[in-house]
C-alpha positions in Angstrom: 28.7 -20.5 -0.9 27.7 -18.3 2.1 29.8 -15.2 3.5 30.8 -17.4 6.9 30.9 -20.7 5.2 34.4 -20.8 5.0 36.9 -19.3 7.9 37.8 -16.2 6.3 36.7 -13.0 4.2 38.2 -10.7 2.3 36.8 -7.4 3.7 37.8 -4.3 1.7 37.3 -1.0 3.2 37.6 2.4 1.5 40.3 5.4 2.2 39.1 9.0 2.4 39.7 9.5 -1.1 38.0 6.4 -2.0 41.1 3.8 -2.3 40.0 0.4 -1.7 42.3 -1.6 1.5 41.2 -5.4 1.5 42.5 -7.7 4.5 41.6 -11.3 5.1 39.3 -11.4 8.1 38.1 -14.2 10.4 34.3 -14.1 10.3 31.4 -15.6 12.3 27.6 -15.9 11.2 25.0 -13.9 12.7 21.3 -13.8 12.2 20.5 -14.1 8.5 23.0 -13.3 5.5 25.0 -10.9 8.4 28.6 -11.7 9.4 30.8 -10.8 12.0 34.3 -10.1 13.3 36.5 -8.6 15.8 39.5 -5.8 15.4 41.3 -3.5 17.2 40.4 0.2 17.8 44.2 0.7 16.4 43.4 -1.1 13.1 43.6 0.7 10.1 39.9 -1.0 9.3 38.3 0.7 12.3 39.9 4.1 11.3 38.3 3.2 7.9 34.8 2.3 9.1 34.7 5.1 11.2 34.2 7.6 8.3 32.4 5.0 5.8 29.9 2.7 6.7 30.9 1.0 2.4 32.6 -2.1 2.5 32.7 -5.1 0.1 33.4 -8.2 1.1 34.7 -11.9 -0.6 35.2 -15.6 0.5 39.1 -16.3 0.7 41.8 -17.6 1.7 44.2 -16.1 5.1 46.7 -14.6 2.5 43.7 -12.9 1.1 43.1 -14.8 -2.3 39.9 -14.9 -3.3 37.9 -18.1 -3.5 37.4 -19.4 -7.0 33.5 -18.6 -8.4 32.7 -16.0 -6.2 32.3 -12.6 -7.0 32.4 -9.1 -4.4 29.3 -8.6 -2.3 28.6 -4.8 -2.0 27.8 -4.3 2.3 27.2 -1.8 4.9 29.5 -2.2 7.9 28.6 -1.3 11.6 31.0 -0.9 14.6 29.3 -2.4 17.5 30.5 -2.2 21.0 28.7 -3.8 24.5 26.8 -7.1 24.6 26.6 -6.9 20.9 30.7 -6.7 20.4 30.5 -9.5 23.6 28.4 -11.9 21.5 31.0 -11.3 18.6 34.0 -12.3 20.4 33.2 -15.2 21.9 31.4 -16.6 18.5 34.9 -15.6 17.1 37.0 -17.7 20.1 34.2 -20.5 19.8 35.0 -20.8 16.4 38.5 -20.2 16.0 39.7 -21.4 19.0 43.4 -21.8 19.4 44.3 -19.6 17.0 42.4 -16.8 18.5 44.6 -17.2 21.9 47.7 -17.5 19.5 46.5 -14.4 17.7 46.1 -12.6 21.0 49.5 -13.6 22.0 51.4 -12.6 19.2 49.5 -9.1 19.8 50.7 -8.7 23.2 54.4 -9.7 22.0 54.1 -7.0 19.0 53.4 -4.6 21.6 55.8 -5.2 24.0 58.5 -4.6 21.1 56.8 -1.7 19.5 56.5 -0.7 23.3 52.9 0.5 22.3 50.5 -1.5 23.4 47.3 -2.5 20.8 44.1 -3.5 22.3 43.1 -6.5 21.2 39.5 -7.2 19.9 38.1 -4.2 21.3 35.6 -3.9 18.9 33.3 -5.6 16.8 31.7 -5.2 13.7 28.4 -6.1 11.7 28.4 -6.7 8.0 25.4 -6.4 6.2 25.3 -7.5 2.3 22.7 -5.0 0.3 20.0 -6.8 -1.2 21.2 -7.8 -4.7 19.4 -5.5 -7.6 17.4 -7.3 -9.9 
């Protein structure tokens, strides 16, 4: 089973001092074994990435349980912004459709009643699984 064979991963991305943070992500293939996905600038996953590049990442569920037979795949994340974060999004919305415009939605709601407002797919990133050693 492929990274973006099934609607979400379990992408786990790494604290300062090295504590591991998984959250179920929707994901979109890109050119080879590579994935995709959107997030916000506010996440706690683009604070993460933008000191570590590390991530590992999982086929699962959207609570975040891991599909059965599949083990962690070891991955360098990129943050990608322009066409390339363009190209993301809409492959996200293509695929996910009317949940993405929920999703988006229920952003803009949480904002209004945290009176902060949380850009919404602002950025894009790349996941790239290392080559497996032998």
């Amino acid at each position: 089973m492929g990274l973006a064979d099934g609607k979400y991963i379990l992408v786990t991305t790494f604290r300062r001092d090295g504590t591991p943070v998984a959250t179920p992500t929707w994901v979109v293939p890109l050119e080879g074994d590579t994935v995709g996905f959107h997030t916000s600038s506010a996440s706690g996953k683009a604070k993460r990435l933008a000191h570590t590049p590390r991530v590992t990442v999982q086929p699962c569920n959207a609570r975040g349980r891991v599909t059965a037979g599949t083990e962690p795949v070891d991955a360098t994340a990129r943050v990608v912004e322009g066409a390339e974060r363009d190209a993301i999004v809409a492959k996200v919305a293509a695929r996910y459709g009317f949940m993405n415009t929920v999703a988006k939605a229920f952003e803009s709601v949480a904002g209004l009643v945290k009176r902060k407002h949380v850009p919404y797919a602002d950025r894009a990133v790349v996941v790239t699984p290392k080559e497996p050693t032998p």
